[in-house]
TORDODREN-642436 format. One record per residue: residue number from 1; x, y, z of N, C-alpha, C, O, CB in turn. Coordinates in steps of 0.1 Angstrom, whole numbers, padded with zeros to 4 digits. Glycine has a CB too. Layout:
! residues N
rec i: NUM	n.x: X	n.y: Y	n.z: Z	ca.x: X	ca.y: Y	ca.z: Z	c.x: X	c.y: Y	c.z: Z	o.x: X	o.y: Y	o.z: Z	cb.x: X	cb.y: Y	cb.z: Z $
...
***
This chain:
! residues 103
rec i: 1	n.x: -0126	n.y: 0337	n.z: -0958	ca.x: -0128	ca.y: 0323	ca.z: -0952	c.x: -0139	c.y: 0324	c.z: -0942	o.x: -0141	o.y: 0333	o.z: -0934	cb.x: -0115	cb.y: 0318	cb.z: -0946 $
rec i: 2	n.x: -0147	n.y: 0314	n.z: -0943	ca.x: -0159	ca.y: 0317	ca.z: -0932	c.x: -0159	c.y: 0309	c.z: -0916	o.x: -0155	o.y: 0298	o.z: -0914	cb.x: -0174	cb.y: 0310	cb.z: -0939 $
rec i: 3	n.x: -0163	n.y: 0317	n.z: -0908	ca.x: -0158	ca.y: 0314	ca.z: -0894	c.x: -0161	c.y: 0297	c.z: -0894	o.x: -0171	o.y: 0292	o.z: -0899	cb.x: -0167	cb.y: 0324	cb.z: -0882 $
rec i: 4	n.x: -0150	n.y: 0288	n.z: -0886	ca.x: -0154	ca.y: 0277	ca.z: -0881	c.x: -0159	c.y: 0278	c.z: -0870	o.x: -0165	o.y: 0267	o.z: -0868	cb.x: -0145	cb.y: 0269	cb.z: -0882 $
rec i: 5	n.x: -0160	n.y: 0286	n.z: -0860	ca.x: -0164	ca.y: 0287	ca.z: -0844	c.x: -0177	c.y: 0284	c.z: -0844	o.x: -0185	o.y: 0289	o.z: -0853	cb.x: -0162	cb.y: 0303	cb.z: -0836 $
rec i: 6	n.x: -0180	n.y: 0275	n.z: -0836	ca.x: -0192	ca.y: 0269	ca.z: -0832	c.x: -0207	c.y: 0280	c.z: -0827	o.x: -0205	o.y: 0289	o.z: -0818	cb.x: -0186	cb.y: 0260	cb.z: -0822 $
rec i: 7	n.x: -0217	n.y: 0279	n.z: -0831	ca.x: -0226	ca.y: 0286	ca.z: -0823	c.x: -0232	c.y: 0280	c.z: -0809	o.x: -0229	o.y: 0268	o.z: -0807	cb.x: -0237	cb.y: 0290	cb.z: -0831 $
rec i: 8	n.x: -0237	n.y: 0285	n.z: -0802	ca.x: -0244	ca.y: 0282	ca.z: -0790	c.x: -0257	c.y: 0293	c.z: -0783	o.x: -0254	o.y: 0303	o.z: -0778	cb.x: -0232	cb.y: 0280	cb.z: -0780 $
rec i: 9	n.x: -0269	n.y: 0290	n.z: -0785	ca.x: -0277	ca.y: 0294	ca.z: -0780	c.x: -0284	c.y: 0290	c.z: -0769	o.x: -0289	o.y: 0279	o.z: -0769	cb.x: -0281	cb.y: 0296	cb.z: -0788 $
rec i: 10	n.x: -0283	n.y: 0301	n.z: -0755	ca.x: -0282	ca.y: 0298	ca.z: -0745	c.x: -0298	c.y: 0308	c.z: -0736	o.x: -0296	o.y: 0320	o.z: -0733	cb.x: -0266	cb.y: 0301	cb.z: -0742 $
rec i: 11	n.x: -0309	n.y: 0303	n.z: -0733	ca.x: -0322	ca.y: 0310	ca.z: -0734	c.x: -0321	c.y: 0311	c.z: -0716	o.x: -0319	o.y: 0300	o.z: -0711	cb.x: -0337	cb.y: 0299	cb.z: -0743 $
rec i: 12	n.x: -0323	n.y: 0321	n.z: -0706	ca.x: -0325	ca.y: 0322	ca.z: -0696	c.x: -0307	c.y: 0324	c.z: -0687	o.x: -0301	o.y: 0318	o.z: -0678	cb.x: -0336	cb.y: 0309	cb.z: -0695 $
rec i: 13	n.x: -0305	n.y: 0334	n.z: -0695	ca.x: -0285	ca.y: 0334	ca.z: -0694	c.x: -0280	c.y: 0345	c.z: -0684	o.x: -0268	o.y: 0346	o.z: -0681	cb.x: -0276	cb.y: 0340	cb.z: -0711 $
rec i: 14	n.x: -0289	n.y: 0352	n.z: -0680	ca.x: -0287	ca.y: 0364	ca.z: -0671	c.x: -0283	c.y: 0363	c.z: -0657	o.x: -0280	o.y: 0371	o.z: -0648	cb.x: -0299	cb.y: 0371	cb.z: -0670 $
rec i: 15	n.x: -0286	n.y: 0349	n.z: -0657	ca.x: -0282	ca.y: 0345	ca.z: -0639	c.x: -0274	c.y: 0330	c.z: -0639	o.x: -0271	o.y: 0322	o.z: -0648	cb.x: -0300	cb.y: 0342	cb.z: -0627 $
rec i: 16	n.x: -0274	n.y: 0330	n.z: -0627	ca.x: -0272	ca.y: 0313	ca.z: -0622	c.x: -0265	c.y: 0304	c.z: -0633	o.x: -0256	o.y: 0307	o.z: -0640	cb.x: -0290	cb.y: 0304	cb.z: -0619 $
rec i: 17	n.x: -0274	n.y: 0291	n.z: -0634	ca.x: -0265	ca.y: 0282	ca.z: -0646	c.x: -0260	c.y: 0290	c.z: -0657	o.x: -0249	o.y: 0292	o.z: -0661	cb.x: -0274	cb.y: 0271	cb.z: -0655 $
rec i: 18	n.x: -0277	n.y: 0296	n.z: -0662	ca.x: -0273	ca.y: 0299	ca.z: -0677	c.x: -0260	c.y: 0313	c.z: -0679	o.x: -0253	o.y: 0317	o.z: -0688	cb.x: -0289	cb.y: 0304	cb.z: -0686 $
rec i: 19	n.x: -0261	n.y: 0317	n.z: -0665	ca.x: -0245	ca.y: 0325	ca.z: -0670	c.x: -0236	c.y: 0317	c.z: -0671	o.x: -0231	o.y: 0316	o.z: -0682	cb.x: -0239	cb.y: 0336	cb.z: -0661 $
rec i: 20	n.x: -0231	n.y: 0310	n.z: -0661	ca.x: -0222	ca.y: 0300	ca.z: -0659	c.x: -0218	c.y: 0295	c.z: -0677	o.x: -0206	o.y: 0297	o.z: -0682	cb.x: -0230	cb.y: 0287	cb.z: -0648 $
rec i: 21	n.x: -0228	n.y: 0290	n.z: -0685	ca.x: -0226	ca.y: 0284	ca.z: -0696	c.x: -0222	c.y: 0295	c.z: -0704	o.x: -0213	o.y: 0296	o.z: -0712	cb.x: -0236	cb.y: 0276	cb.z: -0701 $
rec i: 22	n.x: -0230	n.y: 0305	n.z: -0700	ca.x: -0226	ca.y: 0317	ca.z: -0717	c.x: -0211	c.y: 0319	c.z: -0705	o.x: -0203	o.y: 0315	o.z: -0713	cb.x: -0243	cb.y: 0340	cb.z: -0723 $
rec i: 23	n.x: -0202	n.y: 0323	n.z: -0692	ca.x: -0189	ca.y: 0325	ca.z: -0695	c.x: -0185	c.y: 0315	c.z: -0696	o.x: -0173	o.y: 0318	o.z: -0695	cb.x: -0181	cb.y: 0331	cb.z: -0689 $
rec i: 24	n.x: -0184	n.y: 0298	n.z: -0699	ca.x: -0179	ca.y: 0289	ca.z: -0702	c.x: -0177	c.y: 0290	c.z: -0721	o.x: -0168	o.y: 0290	o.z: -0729	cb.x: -0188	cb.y: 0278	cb.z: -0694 $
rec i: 25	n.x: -0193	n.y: 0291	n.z: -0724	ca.x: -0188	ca.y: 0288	ca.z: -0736	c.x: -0178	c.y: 0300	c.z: -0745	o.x: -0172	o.y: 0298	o.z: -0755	cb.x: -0201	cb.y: 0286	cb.z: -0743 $
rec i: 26	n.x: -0179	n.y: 0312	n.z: -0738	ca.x: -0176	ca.y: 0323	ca.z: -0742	c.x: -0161	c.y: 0323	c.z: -0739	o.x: -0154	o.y: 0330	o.z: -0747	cb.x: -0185	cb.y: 0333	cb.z: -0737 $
rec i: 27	n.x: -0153	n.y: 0317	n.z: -0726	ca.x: -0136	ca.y: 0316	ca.z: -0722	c.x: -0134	c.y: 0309	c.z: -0740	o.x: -0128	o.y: 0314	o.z: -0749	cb.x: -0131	cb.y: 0302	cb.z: -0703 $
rec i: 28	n.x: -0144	n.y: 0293	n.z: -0739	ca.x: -0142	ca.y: 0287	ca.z: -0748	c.x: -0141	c.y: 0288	c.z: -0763	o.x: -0135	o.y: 0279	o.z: -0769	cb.x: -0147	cb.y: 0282	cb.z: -0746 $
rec i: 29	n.x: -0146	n.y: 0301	n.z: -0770	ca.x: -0141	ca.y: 0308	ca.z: -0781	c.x: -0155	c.y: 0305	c.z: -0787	o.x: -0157	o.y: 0312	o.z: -0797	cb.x: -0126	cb.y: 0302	cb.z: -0789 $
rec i: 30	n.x: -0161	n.y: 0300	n.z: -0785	ca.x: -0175	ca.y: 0296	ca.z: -0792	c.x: -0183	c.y: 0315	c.z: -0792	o.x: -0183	o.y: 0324	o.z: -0784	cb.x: -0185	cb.y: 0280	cb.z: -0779 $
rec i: 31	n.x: -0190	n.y: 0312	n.z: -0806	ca.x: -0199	ca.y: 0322	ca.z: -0806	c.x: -0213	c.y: 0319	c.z: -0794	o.x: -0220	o.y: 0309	o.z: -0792	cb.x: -0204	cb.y: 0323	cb.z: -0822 $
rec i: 32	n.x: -0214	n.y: 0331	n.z: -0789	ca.x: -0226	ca.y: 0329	ca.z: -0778	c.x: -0236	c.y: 0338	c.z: -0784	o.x: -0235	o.y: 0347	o.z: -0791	cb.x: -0223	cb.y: 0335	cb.z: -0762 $
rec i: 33	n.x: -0248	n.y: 0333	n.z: -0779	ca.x: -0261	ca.y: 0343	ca.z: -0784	c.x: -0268	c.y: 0338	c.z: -0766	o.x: -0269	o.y: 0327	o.z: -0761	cb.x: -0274	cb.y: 0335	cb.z: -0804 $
rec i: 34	n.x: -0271	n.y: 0349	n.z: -0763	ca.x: -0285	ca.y: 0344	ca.z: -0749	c.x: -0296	c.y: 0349	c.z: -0753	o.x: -0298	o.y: 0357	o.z: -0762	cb.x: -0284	cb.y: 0350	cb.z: -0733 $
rec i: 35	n.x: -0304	n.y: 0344	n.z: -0745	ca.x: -0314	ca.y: 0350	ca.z: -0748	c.x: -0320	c.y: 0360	c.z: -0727	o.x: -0316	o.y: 0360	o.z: -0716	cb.x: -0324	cb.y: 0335	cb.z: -0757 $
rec i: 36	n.x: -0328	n.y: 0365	n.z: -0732	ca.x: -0333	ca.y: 0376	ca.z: -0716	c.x: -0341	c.y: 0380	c.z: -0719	o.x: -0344	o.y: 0384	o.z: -0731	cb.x: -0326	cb.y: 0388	cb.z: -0708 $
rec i: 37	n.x: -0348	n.y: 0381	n.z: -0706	ca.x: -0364	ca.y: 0388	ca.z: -0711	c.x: -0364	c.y: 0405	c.z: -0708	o.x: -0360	o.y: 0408	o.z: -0697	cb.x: -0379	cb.y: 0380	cb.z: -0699 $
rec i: 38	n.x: -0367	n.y: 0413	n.z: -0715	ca.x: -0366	ca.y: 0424	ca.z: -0718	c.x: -0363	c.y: 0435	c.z: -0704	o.x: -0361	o.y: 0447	o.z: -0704	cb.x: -0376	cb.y: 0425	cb.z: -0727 $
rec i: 39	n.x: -0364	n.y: 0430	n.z: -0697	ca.x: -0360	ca.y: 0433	ca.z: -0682	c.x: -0352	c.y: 0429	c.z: -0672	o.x: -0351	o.y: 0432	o.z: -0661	cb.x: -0367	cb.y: 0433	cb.z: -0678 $
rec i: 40	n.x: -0347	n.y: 0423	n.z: -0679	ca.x: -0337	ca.y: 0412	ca.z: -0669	c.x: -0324	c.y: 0423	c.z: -0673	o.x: -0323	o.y: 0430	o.z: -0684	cb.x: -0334	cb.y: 0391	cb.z: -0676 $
rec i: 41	n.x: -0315	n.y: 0422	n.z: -0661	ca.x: -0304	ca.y: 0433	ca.z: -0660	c.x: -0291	c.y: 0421	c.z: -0668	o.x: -0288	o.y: 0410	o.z: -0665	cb.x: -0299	cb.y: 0440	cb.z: -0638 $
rec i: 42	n.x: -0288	n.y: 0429	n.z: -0678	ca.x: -0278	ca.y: 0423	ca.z: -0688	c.x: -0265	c.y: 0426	c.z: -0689	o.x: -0258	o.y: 0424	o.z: -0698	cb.x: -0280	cb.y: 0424	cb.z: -0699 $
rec i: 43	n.x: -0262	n.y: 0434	n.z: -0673	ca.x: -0247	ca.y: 0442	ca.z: -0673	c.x: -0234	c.y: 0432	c.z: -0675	o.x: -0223	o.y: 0434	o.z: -0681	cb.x: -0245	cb.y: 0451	cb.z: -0655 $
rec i: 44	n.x: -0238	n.y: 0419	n.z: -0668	ca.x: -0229	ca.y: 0411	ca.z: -0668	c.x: -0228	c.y: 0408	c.z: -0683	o.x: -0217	o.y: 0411	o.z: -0689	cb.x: -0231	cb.y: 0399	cb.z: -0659 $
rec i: 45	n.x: -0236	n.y: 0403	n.z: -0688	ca.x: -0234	ca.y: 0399	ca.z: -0702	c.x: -0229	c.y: 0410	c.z: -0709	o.x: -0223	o.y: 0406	o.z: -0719	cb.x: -0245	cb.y: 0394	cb.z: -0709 $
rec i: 46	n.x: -0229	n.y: 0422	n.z: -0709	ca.x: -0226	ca.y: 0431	ca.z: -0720	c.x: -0209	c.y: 0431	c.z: -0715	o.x: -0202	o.y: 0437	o.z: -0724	cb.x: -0235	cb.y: 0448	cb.z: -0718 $
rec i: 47	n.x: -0203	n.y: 0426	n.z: -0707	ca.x: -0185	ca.y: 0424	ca.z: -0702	c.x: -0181	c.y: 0415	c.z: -0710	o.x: -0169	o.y: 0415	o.z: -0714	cb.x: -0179	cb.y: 0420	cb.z: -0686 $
rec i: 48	n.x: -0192	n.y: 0403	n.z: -0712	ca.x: -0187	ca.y: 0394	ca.z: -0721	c.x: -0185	c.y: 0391	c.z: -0736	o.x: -0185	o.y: 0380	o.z: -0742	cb.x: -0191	cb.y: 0388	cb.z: -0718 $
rec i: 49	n.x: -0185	n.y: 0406	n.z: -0741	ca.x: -0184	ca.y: 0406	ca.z: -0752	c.x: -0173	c.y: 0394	c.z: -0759	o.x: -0169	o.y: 0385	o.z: -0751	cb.x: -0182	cb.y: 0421	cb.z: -0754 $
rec i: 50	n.x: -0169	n.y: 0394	n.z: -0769	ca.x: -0189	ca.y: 0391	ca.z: -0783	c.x: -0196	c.y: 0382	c.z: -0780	o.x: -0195	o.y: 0370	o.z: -0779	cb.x: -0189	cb.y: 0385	cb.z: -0802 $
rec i: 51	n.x: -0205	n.y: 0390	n.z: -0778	ca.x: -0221	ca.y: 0380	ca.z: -0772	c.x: -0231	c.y: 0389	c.z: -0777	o.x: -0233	o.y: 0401	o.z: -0776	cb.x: -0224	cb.y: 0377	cb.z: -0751 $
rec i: 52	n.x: -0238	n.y: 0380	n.z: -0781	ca.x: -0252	ca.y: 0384	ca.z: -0782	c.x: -0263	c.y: 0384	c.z: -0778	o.x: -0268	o.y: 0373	o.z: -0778	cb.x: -0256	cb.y: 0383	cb.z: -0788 $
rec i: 53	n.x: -0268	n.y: 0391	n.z: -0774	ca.x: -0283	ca.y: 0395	ca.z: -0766	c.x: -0294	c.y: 0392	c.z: -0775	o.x: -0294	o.y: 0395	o.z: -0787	cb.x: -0285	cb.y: 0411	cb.z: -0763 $
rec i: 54	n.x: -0303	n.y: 0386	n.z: -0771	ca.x: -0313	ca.y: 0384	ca.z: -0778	c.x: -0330	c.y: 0387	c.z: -0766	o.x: -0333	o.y: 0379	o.z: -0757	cb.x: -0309	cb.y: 0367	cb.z: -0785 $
rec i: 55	n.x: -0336	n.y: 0399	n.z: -0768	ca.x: -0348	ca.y: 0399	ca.z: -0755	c.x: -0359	c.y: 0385	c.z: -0759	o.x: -0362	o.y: 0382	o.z: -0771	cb.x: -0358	cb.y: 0416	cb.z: -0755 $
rec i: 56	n.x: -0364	n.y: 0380	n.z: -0748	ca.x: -0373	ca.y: 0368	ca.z: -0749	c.x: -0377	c.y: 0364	c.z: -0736	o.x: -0372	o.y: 0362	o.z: -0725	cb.x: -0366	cb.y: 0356	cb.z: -0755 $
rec i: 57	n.x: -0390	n.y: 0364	n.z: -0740	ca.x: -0399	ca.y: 0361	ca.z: -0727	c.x: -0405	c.y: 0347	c.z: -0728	o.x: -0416	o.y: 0346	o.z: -0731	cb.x: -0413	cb.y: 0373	cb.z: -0725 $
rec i: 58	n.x: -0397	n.y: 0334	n.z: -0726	ca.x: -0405	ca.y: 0323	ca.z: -0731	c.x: -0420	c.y: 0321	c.z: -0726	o.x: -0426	o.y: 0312	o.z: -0732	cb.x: -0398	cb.y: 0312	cb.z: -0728 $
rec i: 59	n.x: -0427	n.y: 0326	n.z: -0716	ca.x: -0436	ca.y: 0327	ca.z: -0716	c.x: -0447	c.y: 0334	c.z: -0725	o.x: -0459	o.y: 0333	o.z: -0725	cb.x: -0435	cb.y: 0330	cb.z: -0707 $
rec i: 60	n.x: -0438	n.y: 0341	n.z: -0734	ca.x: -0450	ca.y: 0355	ca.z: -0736	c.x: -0445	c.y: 0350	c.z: -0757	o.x: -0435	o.y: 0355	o.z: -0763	cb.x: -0441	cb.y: 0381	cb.z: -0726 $
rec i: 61	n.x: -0454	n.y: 0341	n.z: -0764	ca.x: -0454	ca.y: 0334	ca.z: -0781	c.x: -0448	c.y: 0344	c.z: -0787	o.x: -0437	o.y: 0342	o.z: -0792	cb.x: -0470	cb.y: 0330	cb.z: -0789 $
rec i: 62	n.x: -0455	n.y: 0361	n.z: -0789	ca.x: -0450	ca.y: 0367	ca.z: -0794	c.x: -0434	c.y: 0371	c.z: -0797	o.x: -0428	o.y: 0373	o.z: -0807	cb.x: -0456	cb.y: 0372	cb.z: -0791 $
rec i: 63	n.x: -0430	n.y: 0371	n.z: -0783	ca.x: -0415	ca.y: 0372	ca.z: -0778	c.x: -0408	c.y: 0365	c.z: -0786	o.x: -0400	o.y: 0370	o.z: -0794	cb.x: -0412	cb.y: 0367	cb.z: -0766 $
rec i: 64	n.x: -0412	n.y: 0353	n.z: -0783	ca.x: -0406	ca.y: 0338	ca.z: -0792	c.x: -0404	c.y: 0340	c.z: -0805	o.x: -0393	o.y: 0342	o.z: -0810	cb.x: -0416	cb.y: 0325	cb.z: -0793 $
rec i: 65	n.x: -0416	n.y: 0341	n.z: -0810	ca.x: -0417	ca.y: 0346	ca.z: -0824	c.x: -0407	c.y: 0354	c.z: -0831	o.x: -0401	o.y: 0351	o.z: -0842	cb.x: -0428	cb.y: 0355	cb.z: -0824 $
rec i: 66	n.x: -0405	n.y: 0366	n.z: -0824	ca.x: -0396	ca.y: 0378	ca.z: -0826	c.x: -0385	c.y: 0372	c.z: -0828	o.x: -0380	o.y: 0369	o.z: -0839	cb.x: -0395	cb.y: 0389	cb.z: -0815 $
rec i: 67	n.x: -0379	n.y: 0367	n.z: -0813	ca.x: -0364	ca.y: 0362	ca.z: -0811	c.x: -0359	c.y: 0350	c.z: -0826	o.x: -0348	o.y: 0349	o.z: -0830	cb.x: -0363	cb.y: 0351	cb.z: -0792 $
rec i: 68	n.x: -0373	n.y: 0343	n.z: -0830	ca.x: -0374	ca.y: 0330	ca.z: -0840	c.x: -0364	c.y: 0344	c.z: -0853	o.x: -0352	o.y: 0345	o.z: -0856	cb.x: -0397	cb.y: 0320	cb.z: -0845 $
rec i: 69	n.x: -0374	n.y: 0351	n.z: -0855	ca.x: -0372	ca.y: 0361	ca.z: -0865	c.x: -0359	c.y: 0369	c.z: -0865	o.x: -0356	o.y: 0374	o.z: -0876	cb.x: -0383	cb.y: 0369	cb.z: -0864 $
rec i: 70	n.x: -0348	n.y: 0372	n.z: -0853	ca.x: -0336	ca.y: 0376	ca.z: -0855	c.x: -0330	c.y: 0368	c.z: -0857	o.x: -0319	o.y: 0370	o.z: -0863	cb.x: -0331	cb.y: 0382	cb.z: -0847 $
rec i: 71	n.x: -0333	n.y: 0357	n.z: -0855	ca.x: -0322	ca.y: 0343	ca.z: -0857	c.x: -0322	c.y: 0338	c.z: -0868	o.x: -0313	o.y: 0331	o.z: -0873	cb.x: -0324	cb.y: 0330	cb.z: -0848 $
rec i: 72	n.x: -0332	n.y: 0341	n.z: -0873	ca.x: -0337	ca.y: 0333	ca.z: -0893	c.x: -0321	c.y: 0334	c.z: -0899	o.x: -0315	o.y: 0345	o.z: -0899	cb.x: -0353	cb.y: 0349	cb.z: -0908 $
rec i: 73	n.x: -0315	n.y: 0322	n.z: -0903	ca.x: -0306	ca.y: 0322	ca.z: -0910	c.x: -0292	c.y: 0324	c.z: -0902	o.x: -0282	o.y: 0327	o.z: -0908	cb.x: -0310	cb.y: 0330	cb.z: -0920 $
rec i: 74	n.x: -0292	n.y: 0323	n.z: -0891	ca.x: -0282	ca.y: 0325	ca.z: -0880	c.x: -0279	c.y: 0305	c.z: -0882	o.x: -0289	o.y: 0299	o.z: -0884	cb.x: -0291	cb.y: 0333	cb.z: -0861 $
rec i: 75	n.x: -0268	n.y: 0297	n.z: -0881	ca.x: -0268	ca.y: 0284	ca.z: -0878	c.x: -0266	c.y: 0283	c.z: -0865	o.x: -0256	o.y: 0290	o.z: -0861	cb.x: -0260	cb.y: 0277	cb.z: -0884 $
rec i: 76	n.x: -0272	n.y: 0276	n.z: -0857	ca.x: -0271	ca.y: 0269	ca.z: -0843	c.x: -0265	c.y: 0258	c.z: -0839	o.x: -0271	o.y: 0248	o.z: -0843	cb.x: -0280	cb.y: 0267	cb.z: -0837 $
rec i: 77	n.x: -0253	n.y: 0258	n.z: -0830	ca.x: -0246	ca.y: 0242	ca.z: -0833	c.x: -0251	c.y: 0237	c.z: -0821	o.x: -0251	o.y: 0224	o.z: -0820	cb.x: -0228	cb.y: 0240	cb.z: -0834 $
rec i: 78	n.x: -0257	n.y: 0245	n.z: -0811	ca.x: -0258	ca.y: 0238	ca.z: -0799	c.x: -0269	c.y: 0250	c.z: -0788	o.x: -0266	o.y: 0261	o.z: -0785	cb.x: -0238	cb.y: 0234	cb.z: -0792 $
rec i: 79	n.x: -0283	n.y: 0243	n.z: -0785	ca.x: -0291	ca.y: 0248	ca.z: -0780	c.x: -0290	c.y: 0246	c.z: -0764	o.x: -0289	o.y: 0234	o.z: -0761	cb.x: -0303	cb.y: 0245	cb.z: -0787 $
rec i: 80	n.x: -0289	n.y: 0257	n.z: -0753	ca.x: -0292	ca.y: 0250	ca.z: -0742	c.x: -0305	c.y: 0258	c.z: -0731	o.x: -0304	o.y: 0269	o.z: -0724	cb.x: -0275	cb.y: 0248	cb.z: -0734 $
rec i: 81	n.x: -0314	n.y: 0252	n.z: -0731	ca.x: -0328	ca.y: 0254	ca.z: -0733	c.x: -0329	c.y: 0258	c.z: -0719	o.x: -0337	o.y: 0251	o.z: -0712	cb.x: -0337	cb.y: 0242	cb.z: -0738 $
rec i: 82	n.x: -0323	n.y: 0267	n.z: -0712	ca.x: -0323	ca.y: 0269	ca.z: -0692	c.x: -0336	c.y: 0280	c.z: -0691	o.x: -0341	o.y: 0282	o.z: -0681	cb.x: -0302	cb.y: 0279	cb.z: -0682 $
rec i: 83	n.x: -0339	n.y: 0284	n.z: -0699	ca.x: -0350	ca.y: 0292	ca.z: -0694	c.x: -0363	c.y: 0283	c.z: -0689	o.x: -0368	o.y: 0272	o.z: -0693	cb.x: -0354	cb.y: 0303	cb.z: -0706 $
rec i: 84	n.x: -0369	n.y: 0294	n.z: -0676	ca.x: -0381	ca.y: 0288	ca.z: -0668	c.x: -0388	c.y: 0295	c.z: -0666	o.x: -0386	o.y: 0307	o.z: -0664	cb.x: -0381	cb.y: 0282	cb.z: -0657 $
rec i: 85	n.x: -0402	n.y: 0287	n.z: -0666	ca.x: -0415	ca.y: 0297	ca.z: -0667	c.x: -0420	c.y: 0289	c.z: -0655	o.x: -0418	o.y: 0278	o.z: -0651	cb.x: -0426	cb.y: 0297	cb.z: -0683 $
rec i: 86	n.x: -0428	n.y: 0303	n.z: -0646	ca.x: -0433	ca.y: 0299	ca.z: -0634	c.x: -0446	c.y: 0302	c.z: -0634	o.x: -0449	o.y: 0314	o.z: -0634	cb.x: -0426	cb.y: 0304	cb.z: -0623 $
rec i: 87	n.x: -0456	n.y: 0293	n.z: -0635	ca.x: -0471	ca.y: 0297	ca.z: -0634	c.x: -0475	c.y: 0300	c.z: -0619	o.x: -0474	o.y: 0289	o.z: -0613	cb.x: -0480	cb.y: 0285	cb.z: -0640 $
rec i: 88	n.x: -0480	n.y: 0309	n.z: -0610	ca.x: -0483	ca.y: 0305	ca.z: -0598	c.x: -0497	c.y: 0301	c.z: -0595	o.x: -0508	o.y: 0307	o.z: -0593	cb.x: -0480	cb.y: 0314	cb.z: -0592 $
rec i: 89	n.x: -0493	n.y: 0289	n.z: -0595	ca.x: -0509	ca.y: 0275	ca.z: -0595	c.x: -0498	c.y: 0263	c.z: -0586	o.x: -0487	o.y: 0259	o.z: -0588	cb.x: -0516	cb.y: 0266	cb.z: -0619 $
rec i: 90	n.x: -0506	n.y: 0260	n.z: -0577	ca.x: -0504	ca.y: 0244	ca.z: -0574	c.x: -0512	c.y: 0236	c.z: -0578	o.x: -0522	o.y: 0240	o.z: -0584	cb.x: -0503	cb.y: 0241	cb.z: -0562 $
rec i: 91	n.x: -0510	n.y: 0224	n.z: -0576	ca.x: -0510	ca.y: 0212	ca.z: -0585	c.x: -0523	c.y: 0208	c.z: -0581	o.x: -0529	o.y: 0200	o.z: -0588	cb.x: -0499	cb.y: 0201	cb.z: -0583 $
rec i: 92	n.x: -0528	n.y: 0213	n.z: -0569	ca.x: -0542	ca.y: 0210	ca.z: -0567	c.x: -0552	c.y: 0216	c.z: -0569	o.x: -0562	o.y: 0210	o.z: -0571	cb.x: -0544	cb.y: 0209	cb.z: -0557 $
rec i: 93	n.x: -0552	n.y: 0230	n.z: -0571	ca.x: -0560	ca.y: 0242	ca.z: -0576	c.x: -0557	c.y: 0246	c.z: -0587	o.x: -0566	o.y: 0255	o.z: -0591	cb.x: -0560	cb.y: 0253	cb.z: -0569 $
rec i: 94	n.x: -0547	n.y: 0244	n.z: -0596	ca.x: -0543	ca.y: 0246	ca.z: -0606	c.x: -0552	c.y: 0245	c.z: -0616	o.x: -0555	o.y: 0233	o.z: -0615	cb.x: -0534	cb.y: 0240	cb.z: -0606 $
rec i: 95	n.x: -0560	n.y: 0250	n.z: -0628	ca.x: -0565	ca.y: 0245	ca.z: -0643	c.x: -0558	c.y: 0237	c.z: -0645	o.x: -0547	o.y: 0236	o.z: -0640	cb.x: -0564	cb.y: 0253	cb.z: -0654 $
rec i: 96	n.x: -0563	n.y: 0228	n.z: -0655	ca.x: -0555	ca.y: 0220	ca.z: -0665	c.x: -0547	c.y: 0225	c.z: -0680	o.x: -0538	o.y: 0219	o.z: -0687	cb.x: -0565	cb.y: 0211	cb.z: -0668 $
rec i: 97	n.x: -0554	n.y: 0242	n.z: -0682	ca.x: -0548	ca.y: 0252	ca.z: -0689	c.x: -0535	c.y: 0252	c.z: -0684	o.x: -0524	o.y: 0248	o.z: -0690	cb.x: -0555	cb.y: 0265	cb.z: -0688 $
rec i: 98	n.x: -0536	n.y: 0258	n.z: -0668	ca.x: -0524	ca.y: 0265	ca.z: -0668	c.x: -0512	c.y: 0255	c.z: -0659	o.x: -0501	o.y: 0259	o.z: -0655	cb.x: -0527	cb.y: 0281	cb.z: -0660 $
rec i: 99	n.x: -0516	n.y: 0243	n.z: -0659	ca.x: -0506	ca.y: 0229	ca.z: -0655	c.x: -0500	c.y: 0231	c.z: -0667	o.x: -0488	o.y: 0233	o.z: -0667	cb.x: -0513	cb.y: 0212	cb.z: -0654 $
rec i: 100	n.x: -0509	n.y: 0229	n.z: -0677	ca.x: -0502	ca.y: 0228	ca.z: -0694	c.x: -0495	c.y: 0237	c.z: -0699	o.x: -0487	o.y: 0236	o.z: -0709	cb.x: -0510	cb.y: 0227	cb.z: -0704 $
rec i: 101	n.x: -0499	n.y: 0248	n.z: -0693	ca.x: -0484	ca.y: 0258	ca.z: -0695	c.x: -0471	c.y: 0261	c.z: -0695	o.x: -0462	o.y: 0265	o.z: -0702	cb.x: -0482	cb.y: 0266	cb.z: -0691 $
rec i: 102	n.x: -0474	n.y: 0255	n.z: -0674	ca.x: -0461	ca.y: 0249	ca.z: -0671	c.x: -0452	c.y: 0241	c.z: -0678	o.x: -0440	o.y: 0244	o.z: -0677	cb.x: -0463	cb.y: 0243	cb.z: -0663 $
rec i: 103	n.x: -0456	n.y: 0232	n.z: -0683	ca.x: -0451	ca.y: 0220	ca.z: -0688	c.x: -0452	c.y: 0218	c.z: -0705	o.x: -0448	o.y: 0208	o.z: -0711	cb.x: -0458	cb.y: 0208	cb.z: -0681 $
***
């Protein structure tokens, strides 16, 4: 019989909110996947087994790319998009490149 448990992919999960959601969704029985950037300390998440780790630097396409490519054929019931990218530029000296990165 094939699992009914919901998926949830959770991008930027190593701290703050996005832990909060991966142990919420995770008490909640739901399959978890996070995502972390290949340096981010993942001790907490590895207690919360079954969870999956996924490394991702949303800043860095290749990363993306990769993480796109473990997931191929994985179903996702529910994306929650908490990862943040910080360019250091203000709004006044900033390019219009790297405004657009930001955002």
């Amino acid at each position: 019989m094939a699992s009914t448990k919901k998926t949830v992919l959770i991008t930027g999960s190593t701290r703050g909110i996005g832990l909060a959601f991966v142990e919420h969704y995770t008490k909640a029985g739901w399959n978890v996947i996070g995502t972390a950037r290949a340096n981010s300390n993942t001790e907490k998440l590895k207690a919360l087994a079954p969870f999956k780790t996924i490394a991702m630097d949303t800043s860095d396409e290749a990363s993306i790319l990769e993480a796109a490519r473990q997931l191929e054929g994985q179903p996702i019931d529910l994306l929650i998009n908490n990862a943040g990218i910080g360019i250091p530029c203000e709004l006044e000296t900033g390019t219009k490149d790297a405004l657009m990165n930001q955002f």
